[in-house]
N, C-alpha and C positions, 0 to 999 in steps of 0.2 A: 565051588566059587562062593567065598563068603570075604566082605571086606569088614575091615577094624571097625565096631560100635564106640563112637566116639561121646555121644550123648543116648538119651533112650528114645528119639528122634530119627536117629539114623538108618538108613534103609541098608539092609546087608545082605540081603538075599540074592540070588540073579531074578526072580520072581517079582520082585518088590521091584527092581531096579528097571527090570522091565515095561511092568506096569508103569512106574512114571515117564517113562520113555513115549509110553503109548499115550497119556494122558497131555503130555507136553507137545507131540507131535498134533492133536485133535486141538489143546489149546490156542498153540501158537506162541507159545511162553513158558519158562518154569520156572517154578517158586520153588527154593532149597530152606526150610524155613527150621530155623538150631539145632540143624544136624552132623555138623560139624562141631560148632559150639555154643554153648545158648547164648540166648537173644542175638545172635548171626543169623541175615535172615540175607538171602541172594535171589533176584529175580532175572530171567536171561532171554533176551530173544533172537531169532536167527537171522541174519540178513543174506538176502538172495542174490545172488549175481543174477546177471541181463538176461542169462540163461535160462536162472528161476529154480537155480540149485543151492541148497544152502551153501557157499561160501566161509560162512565168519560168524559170531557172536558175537553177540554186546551184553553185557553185565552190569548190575550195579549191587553194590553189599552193603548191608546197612545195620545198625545196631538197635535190636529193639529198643525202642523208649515208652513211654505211658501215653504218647501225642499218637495214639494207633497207627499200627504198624499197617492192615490194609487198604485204611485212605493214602497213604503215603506210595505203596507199591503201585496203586490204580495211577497215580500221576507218573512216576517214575516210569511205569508198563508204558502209557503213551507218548511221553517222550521216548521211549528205547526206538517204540514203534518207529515215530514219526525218522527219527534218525537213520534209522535201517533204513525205509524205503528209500530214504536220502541219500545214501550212501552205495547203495545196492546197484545204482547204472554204473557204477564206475568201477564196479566188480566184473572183469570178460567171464 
């Protein structure tokens, strides 16, 4: 199991892929940060149905610039937040 290295960023491994899997699940969010392509930086959170299962995703992508990319993801991360729990009752 190895996927296309797209930048020297990119995780290809099932080892590596899992890990962030594991890292994402404990944070509660992932950050895909130019591994696809640089200065592409994707941060994701999950929204829960009523049930308290993950349901759905929410994303946003954004292009590095010089105005730092992780002040911008901290705002970005709490709005996804706030929206998902928003959205998440009206998940059955």
């Amino acid at each position: 199991f190895e996927r296309p290295r797209h930048t020297e960023r990119t995780k290809t491994t099932e080892e590596e892929l899992r890990a962030e899997i594991e890292l994402a699940r404990r944070q509660g969010y992932c950050i895909v940060e130019q591994e696809l392509q640089h200065g592409l930086t994707s941060i994701a959170v999950p929204v829960k149905s009523r049930s308290g299962h993950t349901a759905a995703a929410l994303n946003v992508t954004t292009y590095e610039t010089d105005s730092g990319i992780r002040q911008s993801l901290d705002k970005v991360l709490n709005v996804l937040n706030a929206v998902a729990i928003d959205i998440g009752p009206f998940i059955p």
